[in-house]
N, C-alpha and C positions, 0 to 999 in steps of 0.2 A: 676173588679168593680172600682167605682171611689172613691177615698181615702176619708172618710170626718168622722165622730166622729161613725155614724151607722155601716159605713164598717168595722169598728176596732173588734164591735161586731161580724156581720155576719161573718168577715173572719176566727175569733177563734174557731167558731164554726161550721163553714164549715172544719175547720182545725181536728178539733176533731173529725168529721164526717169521717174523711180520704181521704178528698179532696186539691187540687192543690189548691192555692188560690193566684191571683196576682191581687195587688191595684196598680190604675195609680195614681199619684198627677194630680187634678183638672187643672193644668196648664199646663199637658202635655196634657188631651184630649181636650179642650178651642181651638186650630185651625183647629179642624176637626169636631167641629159644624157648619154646612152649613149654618143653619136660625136662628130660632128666641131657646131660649132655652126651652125645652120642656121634659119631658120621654123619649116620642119617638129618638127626635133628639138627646139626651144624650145618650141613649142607641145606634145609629146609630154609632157617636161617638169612640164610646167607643171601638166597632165592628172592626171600621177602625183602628182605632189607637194601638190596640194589634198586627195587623196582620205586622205592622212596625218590623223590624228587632233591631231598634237602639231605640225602646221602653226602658224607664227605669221604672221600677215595684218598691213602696214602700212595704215593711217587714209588715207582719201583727205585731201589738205589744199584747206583753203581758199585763197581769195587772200590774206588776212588775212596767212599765215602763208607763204605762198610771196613775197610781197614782198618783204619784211626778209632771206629767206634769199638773193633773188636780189642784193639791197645787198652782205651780208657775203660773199657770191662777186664780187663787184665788188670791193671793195675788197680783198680777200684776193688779188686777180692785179692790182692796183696795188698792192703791197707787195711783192709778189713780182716784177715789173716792174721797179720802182725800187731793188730792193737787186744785181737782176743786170747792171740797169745801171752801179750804183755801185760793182759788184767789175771790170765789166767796165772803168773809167776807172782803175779802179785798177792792173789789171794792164797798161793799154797805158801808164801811168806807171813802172811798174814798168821796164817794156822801157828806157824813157828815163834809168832809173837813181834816179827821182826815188818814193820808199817814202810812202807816208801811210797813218797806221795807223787 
């Protein structure tokens, strides 16, 4: 499968299932889509690109570890929030003539 937030699921669960489960990162199957992106052609993809020798497969994660990642994504878009806020005060002070550096 190709690695994206869904497959973290399906894989833990295919895992539990008592299945093999090997995730590509999205940027290794990206040059062996022919056309336009699609299902189909993702799935084609995907196909080609396992049967590679020099394929690198990402780890299914735990929740352990999916946790903490979903925190630091949290907190990484209130940081990012809070600063486009504070340019954005900036610049309608700005308009008023009134500068804070």
């Amino acid at each position: 499968m190709e690695a994206c937030p869904g497959s973290q699921y399906l894989g833990s669960a295919r895992v539990a299932q008592g299945f093999t489960v090997k995730l590509m990162a999205a940027q290794f199957v990206k040059p062996y889509v022919k056309s336009q992106k699609n299902d189909f052609n993702d799935a084609a993809a995907i196909a080609e690109a396992v049967r590679r020798p020099t394929m690198r497969f990402v780890p299914v994660k735990t929740q352990e570890q999916l946790d903490p990642q979903a925190l630091h994504r949290y907190r990484e878009r209130l940081v990012r929030d809070r600063t486009a806020i504070t340019n954005q005060i900036r610049a309608f002070l700005m308009e008023s003539g009134l500068t804070v550096p």
